[in-house]
Every structure is written in structure tokens, then in C-alpha cells.
N, C-alpha and C positions, 0 to 999 in steps of 0.2 A: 504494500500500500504506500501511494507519495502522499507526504504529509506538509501540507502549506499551511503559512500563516500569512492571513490574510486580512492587511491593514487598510482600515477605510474610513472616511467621516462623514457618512451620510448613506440611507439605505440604500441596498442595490436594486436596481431596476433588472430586470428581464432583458435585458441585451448584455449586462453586464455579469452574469450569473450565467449565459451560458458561456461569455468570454473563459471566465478563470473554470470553469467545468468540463474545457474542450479543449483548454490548451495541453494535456499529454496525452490526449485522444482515448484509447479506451480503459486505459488507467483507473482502477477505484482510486479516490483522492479522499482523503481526511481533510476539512479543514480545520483551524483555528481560527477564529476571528476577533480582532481585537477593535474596536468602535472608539475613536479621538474625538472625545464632545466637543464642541467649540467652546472654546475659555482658554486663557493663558496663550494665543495667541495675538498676534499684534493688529488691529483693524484698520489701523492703516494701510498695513501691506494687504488686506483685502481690499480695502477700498481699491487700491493701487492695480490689482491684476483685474479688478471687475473694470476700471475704464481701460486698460490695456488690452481686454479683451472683446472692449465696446459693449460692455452689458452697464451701461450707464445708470438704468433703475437700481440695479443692485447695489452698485457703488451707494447711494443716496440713501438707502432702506438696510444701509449693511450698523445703523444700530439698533432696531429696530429686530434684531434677530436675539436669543436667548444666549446669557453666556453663563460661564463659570459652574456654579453649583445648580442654575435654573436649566441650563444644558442637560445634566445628566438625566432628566424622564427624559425628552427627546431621545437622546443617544439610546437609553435603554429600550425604548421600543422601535426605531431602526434597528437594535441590534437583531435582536428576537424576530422581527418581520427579517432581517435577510437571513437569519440560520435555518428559518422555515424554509426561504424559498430555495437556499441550497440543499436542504435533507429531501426536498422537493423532487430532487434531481436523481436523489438515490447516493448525493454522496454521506460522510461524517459532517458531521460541522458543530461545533461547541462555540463558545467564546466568551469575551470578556467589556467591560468598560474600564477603559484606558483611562487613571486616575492619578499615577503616577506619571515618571516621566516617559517621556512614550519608549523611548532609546531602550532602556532600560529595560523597562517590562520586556519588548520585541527580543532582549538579547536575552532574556531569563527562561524567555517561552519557547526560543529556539532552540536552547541550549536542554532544556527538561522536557522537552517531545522530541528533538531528534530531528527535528522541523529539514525537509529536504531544499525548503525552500521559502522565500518571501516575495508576496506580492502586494505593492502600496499601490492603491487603487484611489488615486483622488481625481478633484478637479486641474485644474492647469493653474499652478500658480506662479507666474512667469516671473515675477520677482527673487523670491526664494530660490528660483531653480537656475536665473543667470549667475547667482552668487554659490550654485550648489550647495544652497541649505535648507532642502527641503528632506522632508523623512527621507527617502529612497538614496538620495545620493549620501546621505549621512550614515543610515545605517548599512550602506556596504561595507562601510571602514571598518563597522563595528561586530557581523552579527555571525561572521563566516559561513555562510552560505548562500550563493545567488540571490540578487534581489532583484524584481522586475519590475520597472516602473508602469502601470498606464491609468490611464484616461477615463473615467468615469462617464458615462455614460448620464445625458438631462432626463429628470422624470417626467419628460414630458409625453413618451409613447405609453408609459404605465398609468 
């Protein structure tokens, strides 16, 4: 069995669920999944990739979104709705809400399941990523086992 852990901060939609369920084809996959509430990030540098990316409303409405300790029901029932719709699939899927530092936890969890691999499943956040400080380019240095970056998928078709 390959066993992923699979980091995301926002639930998966159905395009993005069968992405990470298809990528070693007919593979049974375990996953882990660990859910980053929004809090303890900077909202500036959101603001900053939502007009980088011309999503302008967002930029405008980006306080207006839940953080820190108000975050964590959201994250908790994103989390639970995508470990459904991966067990959906027939794969494993367990997980967690990210409460500590994320780094951390990613290299604890990798390190006590044997994790074959990582996959950070976010939005595009062009800032972070020109300076290589976003999760995926950070926790390569750190977690010793592949990590694959992509692209989250808008709930807009779900």
C-alpha cells in the first residue's frame, strides 16, 4: 500500500480527489490528511496573490473571512467532508487539524506512518512561492520524502 500525506487548506472538490487518487494508477493509497485553518498567516500576502491573480473581490473580502481559533469549525468540517469523499473512492484516509506548526507536525506524521510521500494541495500563492516559502518548497528541505506541489482545484463545478 503507498501511503500519502496529504496537505490542504480548504475542502476538496471532485476534480481534485480524483487528481491525488489516480496519480499511481491502480495503486491502493492510504491517505493522511492534515487541514491548515486559516490563522497565523499573513493577509496581506493574501491580499497580494488575490490581485496578482486578478481575483480582485477577494482581495477586498479577504477580512471578512474567519481566522485563528474561529477557523478551526470550518477546517474541521472541510476536513471530514474530504476524508468522506476520499474513503468515497475506496481509498484509506484518516486525518488531522493542523494546530501546531505545520512543518512540524508534516515531518512527525511522515516520519510515524512511513508516509511514501507528500502532496501540498493549495491555491496558487505567487508570493510565497517566488521567494520559495511556501509549505511545499519548505518542507522538501525538511521531511525526506518527495513532495509534490499542485493546484487546487475552485469549488465552483461542486
Amino acid at each position: 500500500m503507498f501511503t500519502t500525506v496529504l496537505m490542504i487548506e480548504k475542502p476538496l472538490v471532485s476534480d481534485d480527489v480524483e487528481l491525488v487518487t489516480t496519480l499511481h494508477g491502480d495503486e491502493h493509497i492510504s491517505f493522511i490528511v492534515l487541514m491548515q485553518p486559516r490563522g497565523d498567516q499573513d493577509r496581506l500576502l493574501r491580499a497580494l496573490d488575490d490581485v496578482a491573480l486578478g481575483e480582485l473581490e477577494d482581495a477586498v473580502r479577504e477580512a471578512d473571512e474567519p481566522e485563528g481559533g474561529e477557523a478551526l469549525g470550518p477546517a474541521a468540517r472541510a476536513l471530514e467532508f474530504s476524508l468522506k469523499r476520499l474513503r468515497g473512492t475506496g481509498a484509506e484516509a484518516i486525518g488531522q487539524i493542523i494546530e501546531e506548526h505545520p512543518l512540524d507536525l508534516l515531518t512527525s506524521v511522515v516520519e510515524s506512518t512511513h508516509a511514501d510521500e507528500v502532496i501540498v494541495l493549495t491555491a496558487p500563492h505567487l508570493v510565497e512561492e517566488f521567494f520559495h516559502r511556501d509549505w511545499a518548497s519548505r518542507a522538501r528541505h525538511k521531511v525526506g520524502v518527495p513532495v509534490l506541489k499542485l493546484f487546487a482545484h475552485t469549488d465552483a463545478e461542486d
